[in-house]
C-alpha positions in Angstrom: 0.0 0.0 0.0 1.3 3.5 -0.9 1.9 5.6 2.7 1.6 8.9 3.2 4.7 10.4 3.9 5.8 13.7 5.5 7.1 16.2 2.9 9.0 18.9 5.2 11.2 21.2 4.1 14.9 21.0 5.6 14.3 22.6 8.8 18.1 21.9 10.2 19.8 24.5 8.9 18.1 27.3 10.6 19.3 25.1 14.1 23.1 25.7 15.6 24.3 22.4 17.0 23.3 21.2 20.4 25.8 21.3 23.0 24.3 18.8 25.3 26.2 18.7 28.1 25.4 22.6 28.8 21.2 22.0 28.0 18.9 22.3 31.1 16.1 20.0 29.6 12.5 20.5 30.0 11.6 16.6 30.7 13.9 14.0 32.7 12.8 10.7 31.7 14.3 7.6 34.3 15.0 5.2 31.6 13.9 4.0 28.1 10.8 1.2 29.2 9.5 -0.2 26.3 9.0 -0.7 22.7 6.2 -1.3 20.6 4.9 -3.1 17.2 2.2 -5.1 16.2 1.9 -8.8 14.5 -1.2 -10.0 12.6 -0.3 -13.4 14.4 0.8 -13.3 18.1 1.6 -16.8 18.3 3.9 -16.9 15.4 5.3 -13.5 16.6 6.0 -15.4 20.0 7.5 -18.5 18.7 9.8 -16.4 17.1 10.8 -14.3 19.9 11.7 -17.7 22.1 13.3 -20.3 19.5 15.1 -17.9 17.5 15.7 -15.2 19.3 15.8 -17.1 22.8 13.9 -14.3 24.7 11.4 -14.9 27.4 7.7 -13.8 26.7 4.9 -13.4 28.6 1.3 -13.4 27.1 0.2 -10.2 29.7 -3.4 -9.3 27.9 -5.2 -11.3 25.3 -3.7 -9.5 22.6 -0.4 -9.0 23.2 2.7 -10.4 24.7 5.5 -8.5 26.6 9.4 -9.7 25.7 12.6 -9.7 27.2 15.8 -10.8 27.3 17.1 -13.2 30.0 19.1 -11.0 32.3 22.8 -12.2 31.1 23.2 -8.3 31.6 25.4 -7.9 34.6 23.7 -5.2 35.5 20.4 -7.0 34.1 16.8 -7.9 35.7 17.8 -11.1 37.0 20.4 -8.8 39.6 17.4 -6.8 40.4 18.1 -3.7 38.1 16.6 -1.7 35.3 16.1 -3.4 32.0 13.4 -2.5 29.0 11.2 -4.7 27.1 9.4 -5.0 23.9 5.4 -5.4 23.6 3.9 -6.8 20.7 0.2 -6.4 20.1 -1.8 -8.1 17.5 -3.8 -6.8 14.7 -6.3 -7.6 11.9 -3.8 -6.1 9.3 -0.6 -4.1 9.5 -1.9 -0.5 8.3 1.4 1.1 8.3 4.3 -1.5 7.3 7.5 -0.8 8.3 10.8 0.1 7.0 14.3 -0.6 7.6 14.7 3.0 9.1 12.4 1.2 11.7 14.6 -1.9 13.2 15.2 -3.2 16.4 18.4 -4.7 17.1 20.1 -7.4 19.2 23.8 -7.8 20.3 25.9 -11.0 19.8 29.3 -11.9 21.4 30.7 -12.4 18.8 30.9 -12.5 14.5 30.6 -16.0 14.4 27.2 -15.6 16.1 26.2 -13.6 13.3 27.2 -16.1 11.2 25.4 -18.6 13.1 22.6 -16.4 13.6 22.7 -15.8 9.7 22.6 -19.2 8.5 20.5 -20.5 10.9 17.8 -17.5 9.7 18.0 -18.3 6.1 17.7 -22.2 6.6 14.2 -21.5 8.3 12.4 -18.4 6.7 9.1 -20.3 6.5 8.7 -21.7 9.8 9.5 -17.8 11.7 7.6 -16.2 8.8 10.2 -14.2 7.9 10.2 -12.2 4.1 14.0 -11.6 4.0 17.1 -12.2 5.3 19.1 -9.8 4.0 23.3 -10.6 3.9 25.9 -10.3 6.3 27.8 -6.8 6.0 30.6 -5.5 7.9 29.5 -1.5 8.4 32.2 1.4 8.4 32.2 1.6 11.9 33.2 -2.1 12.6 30.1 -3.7 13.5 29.1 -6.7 11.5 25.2 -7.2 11.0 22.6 -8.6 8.9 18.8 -7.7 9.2 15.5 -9.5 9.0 12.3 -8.3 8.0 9.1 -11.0 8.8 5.9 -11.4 7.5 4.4 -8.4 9.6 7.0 -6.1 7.8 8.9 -5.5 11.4 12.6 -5.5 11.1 14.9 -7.0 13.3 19.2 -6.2 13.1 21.5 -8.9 14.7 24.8 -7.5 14.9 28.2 -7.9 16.9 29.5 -4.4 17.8 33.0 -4.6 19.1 33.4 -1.6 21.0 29.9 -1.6 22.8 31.1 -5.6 23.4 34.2 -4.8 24.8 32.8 -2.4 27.2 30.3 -4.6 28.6 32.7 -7.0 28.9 34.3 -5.4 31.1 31.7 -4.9 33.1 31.3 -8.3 33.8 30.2 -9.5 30.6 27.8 -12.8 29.5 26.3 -14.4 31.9 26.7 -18.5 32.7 23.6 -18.4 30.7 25.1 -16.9 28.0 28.3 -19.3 27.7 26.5 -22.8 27.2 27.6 -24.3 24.5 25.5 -24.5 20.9 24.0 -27.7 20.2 23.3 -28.0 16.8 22.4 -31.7 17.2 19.2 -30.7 19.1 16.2 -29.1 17.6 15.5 -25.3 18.0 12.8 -24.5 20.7 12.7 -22.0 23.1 14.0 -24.5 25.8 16.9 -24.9 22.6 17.0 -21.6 20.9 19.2 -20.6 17.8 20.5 -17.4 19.8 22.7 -17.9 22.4 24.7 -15.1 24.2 23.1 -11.8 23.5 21.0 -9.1 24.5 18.5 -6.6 23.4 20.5 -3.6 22.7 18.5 -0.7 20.6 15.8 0.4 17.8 15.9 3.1 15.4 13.6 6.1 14.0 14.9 8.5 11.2 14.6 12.0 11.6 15.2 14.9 8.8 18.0 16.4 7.6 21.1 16.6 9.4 19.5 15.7 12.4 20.2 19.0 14.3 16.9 19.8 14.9 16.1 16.3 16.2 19.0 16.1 18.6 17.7 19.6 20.2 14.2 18.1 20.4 15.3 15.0 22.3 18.2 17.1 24.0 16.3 20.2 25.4 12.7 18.5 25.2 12.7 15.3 25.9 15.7 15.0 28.3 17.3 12.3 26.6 20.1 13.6 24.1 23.4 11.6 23.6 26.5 13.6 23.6 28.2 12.0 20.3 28.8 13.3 17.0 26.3 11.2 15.3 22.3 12.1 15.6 23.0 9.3 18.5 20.2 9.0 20.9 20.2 7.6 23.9 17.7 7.1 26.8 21.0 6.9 29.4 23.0 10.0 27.9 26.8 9.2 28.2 25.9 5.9 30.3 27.9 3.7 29.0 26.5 0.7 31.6 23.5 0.8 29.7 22.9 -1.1 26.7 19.7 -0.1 25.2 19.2 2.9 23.4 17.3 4.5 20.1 19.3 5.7 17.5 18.3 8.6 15.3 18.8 7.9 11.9 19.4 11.0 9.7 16.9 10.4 6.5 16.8 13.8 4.4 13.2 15.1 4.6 10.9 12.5 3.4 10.0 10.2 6.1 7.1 7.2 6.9 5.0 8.8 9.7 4.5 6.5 12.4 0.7 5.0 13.9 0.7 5.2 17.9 1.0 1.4 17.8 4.7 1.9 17.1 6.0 4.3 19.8 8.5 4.6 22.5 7.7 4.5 26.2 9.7 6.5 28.5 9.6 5.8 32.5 9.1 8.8 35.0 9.0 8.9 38.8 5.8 10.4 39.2 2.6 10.9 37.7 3.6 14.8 37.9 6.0 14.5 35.8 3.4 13.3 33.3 1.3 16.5 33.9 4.8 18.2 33.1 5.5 16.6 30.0 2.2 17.0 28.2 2.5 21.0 29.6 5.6 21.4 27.8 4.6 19.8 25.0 1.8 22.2 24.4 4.1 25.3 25.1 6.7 24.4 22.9 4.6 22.8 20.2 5.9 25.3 17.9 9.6 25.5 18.6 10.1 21.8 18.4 7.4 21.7 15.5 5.9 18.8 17.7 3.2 17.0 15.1 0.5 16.0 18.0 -0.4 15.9 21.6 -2.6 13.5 23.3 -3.6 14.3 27.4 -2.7 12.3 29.8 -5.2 9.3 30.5 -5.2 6.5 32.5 -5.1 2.7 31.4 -4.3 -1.1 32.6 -2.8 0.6 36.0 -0.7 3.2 33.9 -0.9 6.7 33.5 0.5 8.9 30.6 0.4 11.3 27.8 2.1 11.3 24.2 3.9 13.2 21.3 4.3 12.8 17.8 7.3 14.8 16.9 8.6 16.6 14.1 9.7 13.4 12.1 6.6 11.4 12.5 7.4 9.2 15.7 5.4 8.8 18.6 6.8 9.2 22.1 5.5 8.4 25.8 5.8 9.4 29.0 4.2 6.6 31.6 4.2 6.4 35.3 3.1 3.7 37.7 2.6 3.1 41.2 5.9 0.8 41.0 9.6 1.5 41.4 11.0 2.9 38.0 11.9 -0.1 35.7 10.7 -2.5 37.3 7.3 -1.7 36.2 6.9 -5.9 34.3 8.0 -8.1 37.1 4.6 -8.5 38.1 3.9 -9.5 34.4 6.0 -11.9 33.7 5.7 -13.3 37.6 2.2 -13.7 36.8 2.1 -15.7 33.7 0.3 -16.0 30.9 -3.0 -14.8 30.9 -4.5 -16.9 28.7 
């Protein structure tokens, strides 16, 4: 189907660079929570998750499932610390298909996992529904990747990244989960899964132009802006302990817009802080050429509001009566609800 698109005009060069270490920002997000997407079929979406993959899911409404990795982080869930997941909803159709400027990434130990990860991928498109598996590059920075996109036109990025490895390495690394051996002998399953040590790491949006103008939006805005010389953007800053984060992808200025299904969930202390955001948002709608507001309203025990911004992608701001990232324990402690 043909999308509508957002023609803008350059708006970057009217922008100096953002220094962020000297911004005051308007909004202080706690951490990057969640993800979103949709699937037409959850159980497909789910077997993926677990026997490729190798992540733990929980089915936490009727219509959706909430995903995570298994805490090989040493600073992961499993040590009682701050970790984000994904949630998957399902749908009649996908209205809005999505685009490699859209992915969502995880991180291997090494490049023969990619391999691995690669080969293993191609050998079983039809049984994980996936449309392509595109191959194996080695990117200028160093990293060496290769990308998926499934039946639901979600994209998925396995890659090894040396220096982000290196660092959590020395932080402790890979869990003992992490360093079993690979069985090849054994069939995949989520008890046997092709994906061994990993973790979720990132997702991307694009933004326009250079990406000045999105920088100072997620900078002096949202609260969130990485100090690099990329359009880099973190929900940690300079963290480097934390290994999730969006990355703003700089895309000229024609760009998919993005449904609310697809958004990004940002964790605050308290449900004042939601007032604050959705305040700010109104009176700097202009300056940050923010695309929508929506109020805050309450839902399934959470309370927020949400932005579109200037490149199409919708952000949120969500507070429960829980501590700050730990907001799915109770999820995936309770089970599956059907």
């Amino acid at each position: 189907m043909d999308l509508p698109v957002n023609d803008q005009t350059p708006i970057n060069d009217e922008m100096d660079p953002v220094d962020v270490k000297a911004v005051t920002p308007l909004n202080n997000p706690e951490l990057l929570a969640c993800g979103t997407m949709v699937t037409t079929d959850l159980g497909r979406a789910r077997r993926f998750h677990e026997e490729y993959y190798g992540l733990e899911c929980v089915r936490h409404r009727p219509d959706g499932i909430l995903v995570r990795d298994r805490g090989r982080q040493p600073d992961g869930h499993r040590n009682g610390n701050q970790y984000w997941v994904w949630e998957v909803i399902e749908k009649d159709k996908i209205e809005f298909p999505q685009t490699r400027d859209h992915h969502w990434g995880v991180d291997v130990a090494t490049k023969e996992d990619v391999e691995r990860a690669f080969q293993i991928a191609s050998e079983n498109q039809d049984r994980w529904g996936f449309k392509i598996v595109q191959r194996v590059v080695a990117a200028p920075r160093g990293d060496y990747v290769f990308k998926i996109r499934d039946v639901d036109d979600n994209w998925w990025e396995i890659q090894w990244a040396p220096e982000r490895i290196e660092r959590y390495n020395a932080l402790g690394g890979f869990g003992p989960d992490g360093e079993r051996q690979v069985d090849d002998s054994v069939a995949l399953s989520a008890e046997n899964p092709a994906l061994r040590a990993y973790f979720m790491s990132h997702g991307t949006i694009p933004c326009g132009g250079n990406g000045v103008a999105a920088r100072r939006f997620y900078a002096e805005f949202l609260g969130i802006g990485q100090a690099q010389k990329a359009p880099h953007i973190g929900a940690f800053g300079v963290d480097a302990k934390r290994h999730w984060y969006v990355a703003c992808l700089a895309k000229g200025n024609r760009i998919n817009p993005q449904p609310a299904d697809n958004r990004w969930v940002y964790a605050v202390s308290t449900s004042d802080e939601v007032d604050q955001f959705y305040r700010t948002a109104v009176e700097y709608q202009d300056k940050y050429r923010i695309q929508e507001i929506q109020p805050p309203v309450e839902e399934d025990g959470a309370r927020f509001a949400r932005v579109r911004d200037l490149d199409g992608s919708w952000l949120e701001f969500q507070y429960r009566d829980a501590p700050v990232g730990r907001w799915y324990d109770r999820e995936f402690e309770r089970g599956d609800v059907v």
